[in-house]
C-alpha positions in Angstrom: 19.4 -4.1 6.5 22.2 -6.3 7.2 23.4 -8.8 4.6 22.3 -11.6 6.2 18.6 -10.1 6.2 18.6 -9.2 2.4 19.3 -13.2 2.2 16.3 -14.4 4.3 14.2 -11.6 2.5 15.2 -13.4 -0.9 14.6 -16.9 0.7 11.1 -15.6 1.3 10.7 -14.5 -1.7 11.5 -17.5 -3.3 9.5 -19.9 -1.3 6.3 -17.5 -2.1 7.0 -17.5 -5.7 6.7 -21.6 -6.1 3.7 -21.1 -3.6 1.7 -19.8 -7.1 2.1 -23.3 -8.9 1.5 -25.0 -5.5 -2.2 -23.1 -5.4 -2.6 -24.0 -8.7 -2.7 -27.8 -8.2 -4.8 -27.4 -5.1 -7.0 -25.3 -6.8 -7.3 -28.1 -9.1 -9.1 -29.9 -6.7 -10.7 -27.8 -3.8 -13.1 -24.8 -4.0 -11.3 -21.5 -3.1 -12.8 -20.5 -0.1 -12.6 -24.2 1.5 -8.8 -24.7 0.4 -8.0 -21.7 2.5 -9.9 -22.7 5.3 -8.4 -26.0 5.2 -4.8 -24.1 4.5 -5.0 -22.5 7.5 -6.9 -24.8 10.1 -3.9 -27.2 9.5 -1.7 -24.6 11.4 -4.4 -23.5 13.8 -5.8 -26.8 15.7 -1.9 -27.7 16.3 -1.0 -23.8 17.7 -4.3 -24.1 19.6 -2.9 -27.0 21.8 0.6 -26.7 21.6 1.7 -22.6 21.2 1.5 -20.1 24.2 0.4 -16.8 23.1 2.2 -14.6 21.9 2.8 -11.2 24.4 1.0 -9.2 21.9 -2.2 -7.3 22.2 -5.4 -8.9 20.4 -5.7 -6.6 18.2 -2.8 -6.7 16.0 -2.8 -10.9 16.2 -6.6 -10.4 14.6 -5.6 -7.7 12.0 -2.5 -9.5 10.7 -4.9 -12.8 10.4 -7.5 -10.6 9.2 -5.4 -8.8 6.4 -2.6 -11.1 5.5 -4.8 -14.6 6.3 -8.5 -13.6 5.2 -8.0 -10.7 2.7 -5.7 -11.5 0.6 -6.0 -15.5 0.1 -9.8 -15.4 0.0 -9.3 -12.6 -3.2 -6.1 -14.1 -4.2 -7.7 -18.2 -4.5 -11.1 -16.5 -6.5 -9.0 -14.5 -8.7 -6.8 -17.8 -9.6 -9.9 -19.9 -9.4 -11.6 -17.3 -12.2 -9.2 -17.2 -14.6 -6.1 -15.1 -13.7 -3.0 -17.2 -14.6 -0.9 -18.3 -12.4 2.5 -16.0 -13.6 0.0 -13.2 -13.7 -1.2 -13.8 -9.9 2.1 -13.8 -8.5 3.3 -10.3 -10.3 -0.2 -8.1 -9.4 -0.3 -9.5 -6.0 3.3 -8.0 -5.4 1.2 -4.5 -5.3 1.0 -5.1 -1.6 4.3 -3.6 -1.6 3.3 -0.1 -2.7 0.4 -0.4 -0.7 2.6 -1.2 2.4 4.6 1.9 2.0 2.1 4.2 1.0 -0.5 3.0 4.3 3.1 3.2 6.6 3.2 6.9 5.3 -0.2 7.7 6.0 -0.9 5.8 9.0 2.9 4.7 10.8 4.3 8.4 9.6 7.1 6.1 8.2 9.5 8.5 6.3 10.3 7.4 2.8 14.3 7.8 2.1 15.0 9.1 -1.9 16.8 5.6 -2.2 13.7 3.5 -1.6 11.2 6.1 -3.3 13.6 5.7 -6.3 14.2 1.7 -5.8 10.2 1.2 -5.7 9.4 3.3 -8.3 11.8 1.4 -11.0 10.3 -1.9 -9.3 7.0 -1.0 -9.8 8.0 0.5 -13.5 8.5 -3.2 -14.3 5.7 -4.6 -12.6 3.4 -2.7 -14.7 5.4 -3.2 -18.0 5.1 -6.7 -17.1 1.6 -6.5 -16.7 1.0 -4.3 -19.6 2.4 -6.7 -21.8 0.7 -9.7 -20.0 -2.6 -8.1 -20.6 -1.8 -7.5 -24.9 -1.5 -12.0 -24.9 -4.1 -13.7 -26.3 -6.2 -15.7 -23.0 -4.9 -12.9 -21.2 -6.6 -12.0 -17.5 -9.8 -10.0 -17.5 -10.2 -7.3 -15.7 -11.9 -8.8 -12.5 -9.4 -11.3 -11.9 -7.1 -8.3 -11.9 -8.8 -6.3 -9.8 -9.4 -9.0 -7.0 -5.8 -9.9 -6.9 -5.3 -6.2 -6.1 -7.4 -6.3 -3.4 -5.3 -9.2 -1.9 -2.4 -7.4 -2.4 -4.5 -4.3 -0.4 -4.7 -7.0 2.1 -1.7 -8.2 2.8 -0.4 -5.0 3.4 -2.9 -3.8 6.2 -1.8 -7.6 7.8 2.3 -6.4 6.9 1.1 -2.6 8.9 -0.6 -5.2 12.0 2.8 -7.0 11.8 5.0 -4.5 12.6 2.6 -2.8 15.5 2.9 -5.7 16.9 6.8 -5.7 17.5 6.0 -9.4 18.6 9.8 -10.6 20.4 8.8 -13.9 19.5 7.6 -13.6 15.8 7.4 -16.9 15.1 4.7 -17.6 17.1 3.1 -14.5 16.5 2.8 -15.9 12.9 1.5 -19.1 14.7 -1.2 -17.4 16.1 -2.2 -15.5 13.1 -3.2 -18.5 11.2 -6.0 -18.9 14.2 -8.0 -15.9 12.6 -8.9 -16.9 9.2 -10.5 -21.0 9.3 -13.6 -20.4 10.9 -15.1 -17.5 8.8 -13.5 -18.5 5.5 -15.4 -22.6 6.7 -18.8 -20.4 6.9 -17.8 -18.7 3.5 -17.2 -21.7 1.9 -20.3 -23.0 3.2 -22.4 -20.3 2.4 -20.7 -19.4 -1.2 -19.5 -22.8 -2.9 -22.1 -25.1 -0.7 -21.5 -28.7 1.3 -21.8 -30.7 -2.1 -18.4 -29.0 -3.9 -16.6 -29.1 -0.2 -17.9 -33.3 -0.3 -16.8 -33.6 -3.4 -13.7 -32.3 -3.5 -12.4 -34.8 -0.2 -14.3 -37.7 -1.7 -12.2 -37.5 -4.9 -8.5 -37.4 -2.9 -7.7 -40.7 -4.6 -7.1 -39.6 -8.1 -3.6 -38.2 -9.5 -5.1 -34.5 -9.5 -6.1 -35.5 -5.4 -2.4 -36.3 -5.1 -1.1 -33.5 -6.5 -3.2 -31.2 -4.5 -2.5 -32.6 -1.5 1.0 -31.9 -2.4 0.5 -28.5 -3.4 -1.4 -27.8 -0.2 1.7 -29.2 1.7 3.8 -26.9 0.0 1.4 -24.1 1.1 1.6 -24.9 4.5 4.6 -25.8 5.4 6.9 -23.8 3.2 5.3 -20.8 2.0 2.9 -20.2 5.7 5.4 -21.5 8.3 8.6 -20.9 6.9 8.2 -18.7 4.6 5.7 -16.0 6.8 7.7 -16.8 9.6 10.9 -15.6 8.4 8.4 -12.8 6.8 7.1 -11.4 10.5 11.1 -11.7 11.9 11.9 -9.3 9.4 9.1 -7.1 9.7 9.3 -7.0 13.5 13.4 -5.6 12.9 13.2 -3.3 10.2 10.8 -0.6 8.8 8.2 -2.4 6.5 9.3 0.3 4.0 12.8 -1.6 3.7 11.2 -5.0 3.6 8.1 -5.0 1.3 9.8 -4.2 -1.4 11.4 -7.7 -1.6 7.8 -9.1 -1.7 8.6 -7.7 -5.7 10.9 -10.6 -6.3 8.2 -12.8 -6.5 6.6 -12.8 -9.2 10.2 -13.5 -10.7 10.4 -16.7 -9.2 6.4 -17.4 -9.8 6.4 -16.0 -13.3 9.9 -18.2 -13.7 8.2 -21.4 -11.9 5.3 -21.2 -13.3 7.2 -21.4 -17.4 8.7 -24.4 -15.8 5.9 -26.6 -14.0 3.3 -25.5 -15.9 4.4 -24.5 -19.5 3.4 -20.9 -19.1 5.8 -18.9 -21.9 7.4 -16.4 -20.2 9.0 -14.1 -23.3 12.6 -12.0 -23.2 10.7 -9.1 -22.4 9.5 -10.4 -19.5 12.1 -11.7 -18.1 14.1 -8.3 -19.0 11.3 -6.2 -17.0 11.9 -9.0 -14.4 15.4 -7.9 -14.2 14.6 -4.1 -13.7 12.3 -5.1 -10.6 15.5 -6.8 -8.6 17.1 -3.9 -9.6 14.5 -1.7 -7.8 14.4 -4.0 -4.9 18.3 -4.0 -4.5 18.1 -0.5 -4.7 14.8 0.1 -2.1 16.8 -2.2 0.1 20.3 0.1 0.5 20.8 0.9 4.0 20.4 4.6 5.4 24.0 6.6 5.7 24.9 7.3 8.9 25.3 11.1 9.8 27.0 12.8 13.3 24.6 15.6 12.4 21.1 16.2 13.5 18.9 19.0 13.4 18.7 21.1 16.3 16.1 19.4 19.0 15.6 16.1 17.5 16.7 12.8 18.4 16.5 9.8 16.4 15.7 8.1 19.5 12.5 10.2 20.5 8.8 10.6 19.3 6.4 13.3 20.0 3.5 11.0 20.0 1.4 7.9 17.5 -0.4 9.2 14.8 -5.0 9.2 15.5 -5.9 5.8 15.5 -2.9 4.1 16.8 -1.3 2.7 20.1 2.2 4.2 21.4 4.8 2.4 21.0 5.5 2.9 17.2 7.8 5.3 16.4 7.4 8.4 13.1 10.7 8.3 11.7 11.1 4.7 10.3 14.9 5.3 9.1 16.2 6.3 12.8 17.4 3.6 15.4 14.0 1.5 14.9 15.5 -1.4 13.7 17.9 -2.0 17.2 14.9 -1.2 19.5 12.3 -3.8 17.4 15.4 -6.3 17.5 13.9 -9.3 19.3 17.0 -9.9 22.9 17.4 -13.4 24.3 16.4 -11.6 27.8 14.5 -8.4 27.0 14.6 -5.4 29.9 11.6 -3.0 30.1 11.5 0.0 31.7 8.4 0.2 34.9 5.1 0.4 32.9 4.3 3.3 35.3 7.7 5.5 34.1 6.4 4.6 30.5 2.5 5.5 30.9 4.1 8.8 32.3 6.7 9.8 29.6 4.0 8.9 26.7 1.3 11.1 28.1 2.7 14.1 29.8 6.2 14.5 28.0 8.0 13.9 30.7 11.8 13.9 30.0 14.1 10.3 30.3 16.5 9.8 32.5 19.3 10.4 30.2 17.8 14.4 29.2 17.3 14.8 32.9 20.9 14.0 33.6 22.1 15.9 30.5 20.6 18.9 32.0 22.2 18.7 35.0 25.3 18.6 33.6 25.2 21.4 31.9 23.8 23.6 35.3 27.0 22.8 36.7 
């Protein structure tokens, strides 16, 4: 991943880790399920009117919303709203980045390099020592609160697997689009769950200091962490494997776990911040790019695939540290082969232009 990259991936990082304190104020005011209907309906209506489509196939805009809109903000907003503080939220939701990898293994065929096994397993080592000492505080989280921030971590990494099918050469707007998906079943949620009194409420009572506030928080939620933040988020995801880039997600709950000591007067103690310290080390280490080698094993080519693993479209290559980065790269003025010279390569095996001529050469 080139340098430049590594720098937006910490940049997203960042803005998601003061995104924590940000929920926290809105959650102050709004139920859960209605604050992320709202969260997201702010993006929609405007992409609605104003945003052409992305040229990506419906099924990968609806499983990113689904996974990284619906999932993991409708468990991530209950488990805040029940009692898992705000430090805590930001370290166990960072799971998604395990999660990523290990469902890009089993479903994408993504080939985990011994760098990023090794940089992922130190990161996760300090999650979990940060969590293990987390859960030993007194008014520490129980274990439901735990386990539903898990399962928005599961979430958002089935919507990080949707966001790299989708190879989307405009990702911006793909993220756009995204945020179409989750306001009108989280609204019937709401409405179903928490009820039309605590949704009145909760805008009838705007004009205090805690309105204010989150109102401000919500801002913060939608403009930085969604737009900008998940917007830089799907760029990356769209160039490089996801196994290279979910493992910045892990810097996060420095910056929320750091934030949230700050804002909110959560202590964060040494040890902490030392086990913080050994997840960027992970991360830096997850995120070293692949070697280069004039070598290959006899009838392979980084370039090829045999076929997509059961269950998904063609299109997404097995072996995540070959040249998938420069063929996901979005291009100013994109050239595509003829669908019909594609639709015959993928299903009968038929051999490119550039083996075809390479054969010829060497009959002569």
């Amino acid at each position: 991943m080139p340098l430049r990259d590594r720098f937006l991936a910490v940049l997203v990082a960042l803005c998601w880790g003061l995104n924590f304190p940000a929920i926290h104020l809105s959650l102050e005011q709004f139920p859960p399920f209605f604050l992320v209907a709202v969260r997201f309906s702010l993006i929609a209506v405007p992409t609605l009117l104003l945003v052409r489509r992305p040229a990506v196939p419906w099924r990968w805009i609806l499983g990113y919303g689904f996974g990284f809109g619906v999932l993991q903000f409708v468990f991530l907003y209950l488990a805040m709203a029940t009692g898992m503080p705000t430090g805590l939220a930001s370290l166990v939701l960072q799971s998604s980045a395990p999660f990523t990898v290990l469902l890009g293994g089993v479903l994408l065929h993504e080939r985990l390099r011994a760098p990023q096994a090794a940089g992922i397993g130190l990161a996760v080592l300090g999650l979990v020592g940060i969590a293990v000492h987390r859960s030993g505080l007194g008014g520490g989280a129980t274990l439901l609160p735990v386990v539903l921030t898990l399962c928005g971590g599961l979430g958002w990494a089935f919507g990080n697997l949707a966001n790299r099918q989708a190879r989307a050469a405009e990702p911006f707007r793909l993220t756009l689009w995204m945020s179409v998906v989750p306001p009108i079943p989280l609204l019937a949620l709401s409405l179903a769950v928490e009820g039309p009194d605590a949704i009145r409420t909760s805008l009838t009572t705007l004009g205090t200091r805690q309105g204010a506030l989150a109102l401000g928080g919500l801002l913060f939620t939608v403009v930085i962490a969604t737009v900008v933040g998940s917007g830089v988020w799907t760029s990356l995801m769209a160039r490089h494997p996801s196994s290279v880039v979910a493992p910045f997600s892990m810097l996060v709950p420095v910056v929320g776990i750091a934030a949230s000591w700050l804002l909110l007067r959560e202590a964060t103690p040494l040890v902490e911040i030392a086990l913080g310290a050994l997840v960027v080390a992970g991360v830096v280490l997850g995120a070293r790019p692949a070697g280069t080698s004039s070598r290959r094993a006899p009838g392979r080519s980084a370039d090829r695939w045999a076929g997509p693993p059961a269950g998904l479209s063609a299109g997404q290559p097995t072996d995540a540290t070959s040249a998938v980065a420069t063929a996901a790269t979005p291009s100013p003025r994109p050239v595509s082969p003829r669908p019909s010279v594609v639709v015959a390569e993928t299903l009968t095996g038929a051999p490119a232009a550039a083996d075809i001529t390479a054969s010829a050469s060497a009959r002569r």
